[in-house]
C-alpha positions, 0 to 999 in steps of 0.5 A: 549535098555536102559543101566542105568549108575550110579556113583560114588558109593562112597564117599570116593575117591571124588576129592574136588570141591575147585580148590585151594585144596591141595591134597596129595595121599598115593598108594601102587600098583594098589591102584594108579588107583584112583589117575590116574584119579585124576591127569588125570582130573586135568591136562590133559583132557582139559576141566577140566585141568589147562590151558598150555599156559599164554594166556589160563589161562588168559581167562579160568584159573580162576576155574581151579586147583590152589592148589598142588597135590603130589602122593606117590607111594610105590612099591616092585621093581622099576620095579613096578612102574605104570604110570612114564612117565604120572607122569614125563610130569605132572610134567614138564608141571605143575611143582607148582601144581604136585609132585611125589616120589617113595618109591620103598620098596625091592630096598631103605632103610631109614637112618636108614637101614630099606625098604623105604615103603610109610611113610618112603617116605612121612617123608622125607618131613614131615616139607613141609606137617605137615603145609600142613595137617594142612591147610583147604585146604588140603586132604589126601587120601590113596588106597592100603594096610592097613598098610599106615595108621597106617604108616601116624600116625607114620609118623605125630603124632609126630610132632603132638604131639609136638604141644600139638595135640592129633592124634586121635582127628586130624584125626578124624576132618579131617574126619568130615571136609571130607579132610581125605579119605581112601580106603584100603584092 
């Protein structure tokens, strides 16, 4: 018997082949599941994870993965949370590649009162990423509900606008520049 096997499908949800590239990923609820691959490959199947020791990356760390990689996962409850365990070893074994929050939407509220969603989570930290968005180095991807991306917009096109950047146009070049990927429902 043959079993023909094909893949990926799509080009969406493609890790970038620069092992200096930033990415930065948006989740709400099972829409992690491509980001877990993502942070598996990077950082712990050997034979495409950064090397653990200074010795090994000595030797082999030269086309390893170099840029940073930050997840952003929105849930209801914080028991909701997928994969905290894998997400907190990442983070302790490769601390300047791997960062992680939670914005836990029934269980915080933003400084104005309001459920933390995804956006909310990620403008807490908008003066790190903007310049980060801005670098031809850096992906964004999202997977999950729709309302992430409207809520990416909302939470950059001020500071875009700010700059005289119109946020359309932005994210459309980023698209062209395939550092802009999204999957939603």
């Amino acid at each position: 018997d043959q079993v023909l096997i094909t893949g990926p499908t799509g080009a969406e949800m493609l890790l970038p082949d620069e092992p200096d590239a930033n990415i930065i990923m948006l989740a709400t609820g099972t829409g992690i599941a491509p980001f877990r691959s993502f942070l598996r490959k990077l950082f712990h199947d050997k034979a495409t994870r950064i090397p653990r020791s200074r010795f090994a990356q000595l030797l082999n760390g030269k086309d390893k993965y170099s840029g940073l990689a930050w997840l952003f996962l929105g849930v209801p409850y914080s028991g909701s949370i997928l994969y905290d365990k894998e997400w907190a070893e990442i983070k302790e074994l490769y601390p300047d590649n791997f960062r992680y929050d939670y914005a836990v939407s029934d269980e915080m509220t933003t400084k104005e009162g309001k459920k933390m969603w995804v956006q909310h989570k990620v403008m807490e930290y908008a003066d790190e990423i903007w310049p980060m968005l801005k670098d031809k180095k850096t992906h964004v991807y999202m997977c999950g509900l729709k309302g992430m991306e409207s809520g990416f917009k909302e939470a950059f096109g001020p500071l875009a606008e700010k700059e005289g950047v119109e946020w359309t146009e932005f994210v459309k070049n980023m698209k062209k520049n395939n550092r802009y990927h999204v999957e939603v429902y």
